[in-house]
C-alpha positions as CSV (number, residue, x, y, z in Angstrom):
1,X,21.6,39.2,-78.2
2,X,24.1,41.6,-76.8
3,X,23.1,44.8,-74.9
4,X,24.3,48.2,-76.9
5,X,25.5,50.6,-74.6
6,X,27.2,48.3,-71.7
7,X,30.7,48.6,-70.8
8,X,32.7,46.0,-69.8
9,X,34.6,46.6,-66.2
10,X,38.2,45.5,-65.2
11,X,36.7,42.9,-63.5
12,X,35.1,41.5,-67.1
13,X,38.4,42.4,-68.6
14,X,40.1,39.9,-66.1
15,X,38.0,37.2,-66.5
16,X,38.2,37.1,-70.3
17,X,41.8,37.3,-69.9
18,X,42.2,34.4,-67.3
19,X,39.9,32.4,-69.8
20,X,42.0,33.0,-72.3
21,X,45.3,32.2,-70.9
22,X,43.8,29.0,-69.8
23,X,42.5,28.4,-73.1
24,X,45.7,28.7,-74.5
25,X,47.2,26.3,-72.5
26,X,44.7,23.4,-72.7
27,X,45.2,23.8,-76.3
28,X,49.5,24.1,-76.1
29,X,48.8,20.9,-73.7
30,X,50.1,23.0,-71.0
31,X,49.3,22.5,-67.5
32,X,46.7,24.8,-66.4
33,X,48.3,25.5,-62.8
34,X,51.9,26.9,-62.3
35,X,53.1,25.4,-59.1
36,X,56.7,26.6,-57.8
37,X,58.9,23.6,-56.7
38,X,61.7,25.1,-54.4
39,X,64.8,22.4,-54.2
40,X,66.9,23.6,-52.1
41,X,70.3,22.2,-51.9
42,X,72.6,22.3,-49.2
43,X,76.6,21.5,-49.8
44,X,79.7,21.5,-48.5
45,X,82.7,22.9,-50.8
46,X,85.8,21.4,-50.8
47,X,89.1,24.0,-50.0
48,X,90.4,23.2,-53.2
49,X,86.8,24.0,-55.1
50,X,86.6,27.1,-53.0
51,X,90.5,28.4,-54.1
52,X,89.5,28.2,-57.6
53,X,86.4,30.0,-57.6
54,X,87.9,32.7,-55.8
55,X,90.4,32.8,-58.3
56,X,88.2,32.6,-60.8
57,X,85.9,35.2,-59.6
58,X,89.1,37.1,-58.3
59,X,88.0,37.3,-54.9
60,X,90.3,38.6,-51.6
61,X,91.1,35.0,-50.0
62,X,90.4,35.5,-46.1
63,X,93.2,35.6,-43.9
64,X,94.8,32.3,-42.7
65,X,95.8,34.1,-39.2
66,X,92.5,35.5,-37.8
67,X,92.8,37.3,-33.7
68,X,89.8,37.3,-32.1
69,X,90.4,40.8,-30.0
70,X,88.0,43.3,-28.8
71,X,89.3,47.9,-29.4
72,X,90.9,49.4,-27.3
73,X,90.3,52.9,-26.4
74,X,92.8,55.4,-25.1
């Protein structure tokens, strides 16, 4: 038998709603737990691969004759 005059906190509130989501999944045949996967993939891009998506993407291409040099103040 429920109780008149009782209010229901955020903490109540929360716990209803976490039951619910899970419900909701079970019954989708979801998995109850999100995990995050992180695949990271590391690649080299060819010269040619990287000339097209720069022109693709209209990128400045980087200078062929770079100078390593330091200012000089007068």
């Amino acid at each position: 038998m429920a109780q008149v005059g009782t209010d229901v906190g955020f903490e109540g509130m929360a716990r209803m709603l976490d039951l619910a989501f899970k419900l909701k999944q079970f019954a989708a045949g979801m998995p109850s737990e999100i995990k995050e996967v992180h695949t990271l993939q590391v690649g080299n891009v060819s010269i040619e691969w990287e000339e097209l998506i720069r022109k693709a993407y209209q990128m400045a291409t980087p200078p062929t004759n770079v100078v390593d040099g330091h200012d000089v103040k007068p």
